[in-house]
N, C-alpha and C positions, 0 to 999 in steps of 0.2 A: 248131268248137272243143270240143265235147263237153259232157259235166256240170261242171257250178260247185257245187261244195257249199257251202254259206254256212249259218255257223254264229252263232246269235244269241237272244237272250231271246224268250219266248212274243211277250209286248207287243208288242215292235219290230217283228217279225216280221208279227202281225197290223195292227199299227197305221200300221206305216210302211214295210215292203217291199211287204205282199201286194199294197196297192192300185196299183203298177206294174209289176207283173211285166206283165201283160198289152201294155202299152205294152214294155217292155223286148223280150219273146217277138215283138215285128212287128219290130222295131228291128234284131235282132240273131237271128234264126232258126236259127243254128247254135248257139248255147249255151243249155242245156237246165239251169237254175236247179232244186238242190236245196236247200232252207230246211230246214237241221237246227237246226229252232227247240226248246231247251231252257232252261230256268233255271238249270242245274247247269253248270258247267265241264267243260269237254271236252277231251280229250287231241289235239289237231288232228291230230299226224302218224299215229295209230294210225287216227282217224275218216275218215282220207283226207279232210279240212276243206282246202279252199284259201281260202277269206276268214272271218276273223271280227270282226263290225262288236258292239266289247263300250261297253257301256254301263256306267261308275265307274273305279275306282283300276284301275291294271296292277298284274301283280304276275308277267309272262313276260318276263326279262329276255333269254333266247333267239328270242324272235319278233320280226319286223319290223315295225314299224306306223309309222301315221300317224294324229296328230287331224283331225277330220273339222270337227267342229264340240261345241256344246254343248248341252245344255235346261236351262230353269229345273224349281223344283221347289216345286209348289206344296201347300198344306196344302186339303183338300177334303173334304167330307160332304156326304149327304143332304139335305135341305132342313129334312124331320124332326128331325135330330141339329143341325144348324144352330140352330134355333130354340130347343133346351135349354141351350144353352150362352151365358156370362153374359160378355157383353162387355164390362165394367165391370171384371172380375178381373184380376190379371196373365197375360199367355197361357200360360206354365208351366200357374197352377191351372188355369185353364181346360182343359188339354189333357189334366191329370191323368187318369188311368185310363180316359179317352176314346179312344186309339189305335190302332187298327190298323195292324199292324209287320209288314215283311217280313223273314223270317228266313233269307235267303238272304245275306244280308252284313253286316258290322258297320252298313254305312250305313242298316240298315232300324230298327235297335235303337237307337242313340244319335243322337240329332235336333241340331242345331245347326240353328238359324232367322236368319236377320240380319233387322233391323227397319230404321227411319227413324233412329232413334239409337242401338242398341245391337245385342249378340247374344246368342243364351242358347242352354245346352246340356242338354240334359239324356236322361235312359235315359227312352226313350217307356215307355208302360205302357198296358195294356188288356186288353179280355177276349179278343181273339183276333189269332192272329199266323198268316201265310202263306209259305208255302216259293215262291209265283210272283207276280208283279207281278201278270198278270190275275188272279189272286185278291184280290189284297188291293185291286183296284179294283173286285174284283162285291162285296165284303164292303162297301165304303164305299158304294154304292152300294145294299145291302139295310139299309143304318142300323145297322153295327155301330159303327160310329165314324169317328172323324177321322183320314184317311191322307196323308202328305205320297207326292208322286208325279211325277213329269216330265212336261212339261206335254206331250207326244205323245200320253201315256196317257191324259188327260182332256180334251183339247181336244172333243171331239164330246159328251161326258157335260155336259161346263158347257156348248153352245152348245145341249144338248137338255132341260136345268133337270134331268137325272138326278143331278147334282152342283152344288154351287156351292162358293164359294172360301172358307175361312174365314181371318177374319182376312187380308186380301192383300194388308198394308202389308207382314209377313211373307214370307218363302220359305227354302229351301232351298238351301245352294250348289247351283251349277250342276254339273251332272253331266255328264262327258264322253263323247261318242262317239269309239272308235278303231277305225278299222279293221286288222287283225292280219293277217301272214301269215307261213309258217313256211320261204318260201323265200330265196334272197335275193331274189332280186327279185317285184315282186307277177306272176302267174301273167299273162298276155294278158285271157283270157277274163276273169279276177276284174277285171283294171282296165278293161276294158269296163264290168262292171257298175258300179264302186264309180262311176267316171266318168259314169255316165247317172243312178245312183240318188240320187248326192249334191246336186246342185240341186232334184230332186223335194222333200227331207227339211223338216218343219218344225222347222229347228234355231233356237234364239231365237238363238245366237251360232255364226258361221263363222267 
């Protein structure tokens, strides 16, 4: 079946394809999996892309897709940064000038949380902002601050005390995975892979 180009976020890519390519590569030994793992948007037809599995809003009303599933999104710090911040506050203050933002979408800038009984929205603010999801999970991670983030991306960091959860009555909408394709129909080889890799995935909602 030849190369599978598969087009996808740094994170994803490390956190949630790499670890079955290997299983996939025995499975299927004629398709030769290229992961054009980016944070930027990419032109698929020009990239020669035949699957792109995009994490948040659409906005290619010419490409074909399908939802996959979802992740939650969870608000997260250091253990460090944990411990300064005052649980007693509204979580607004509290998150005041605390945040590290990913600057690759509107969704990294403007926070909307739902609670136990309410929701609140507001423009994160902090000392430092990231153009890649793995960045702005090693920055939470070195105690820059408080980064809300898909729980794919943090699941091994909280189950290893390198993160814990702040605040986890808290979250973030859920963020959608879709898998994208520019043909009419999804390619053979692409629906092999999406077909083997989608069960693998830690989606909180399918």
């Amino acid at each position: 079946m030849g190369r599978l180009r598969v087009s996808t976020s740094i994170a994803f890519a490390t956190d949630e394809v790499a670890p079955h390519v290997e299983g996939f590569l025995a499975a299927f030994p004629r398709v030769r999996p290229d992961l054009a793992a980016t944070d930027a948007r990419v032109d698929a037809v020009a990239e020669g892309i035949d699957l792109i599995l995009r994490l948040g809003p659409l906005n290619d009303s010419a490409m074909t897709g399908r939802r996959v599933g979802a992740y939650q999104r969870w608000l997260v710090a250091a253990p460090e940064v944990m411990a300064t911040l005052d649980d007693d506050a509204p979580l607004e203050d509290r998150l005041r000038g605390r945040c590290v933002t990913y600057s690759g979408s509107s969704l990294g800038m403007r926070w909307r949380l739902d609670g136990p009984e309410a929701s609140v929205s507001f423009e994160a603010s902090g000392p430092v902002t990231a153009g890649a999801g793995s960045v702005v999970r090693s920055l939470a991670m070195a105690g820059a601050g408080v980064a809300l983030m898909p729980s794919f991306a943090v699941r091994g960091e909280l189950a290893g005390g390198r993160l814990v959860r702040v605040a986890p009555e808290w979250s973030g909408p859920a963020i959608d995975l879709t898998a994208l394709w520019t043909h009419r129909e999804l390619p053979r080889k692409a629906r092999v892979f999406l077909d083997y890799l989608s069960p693998l995935l830690t989606l909180d909602e399918r």
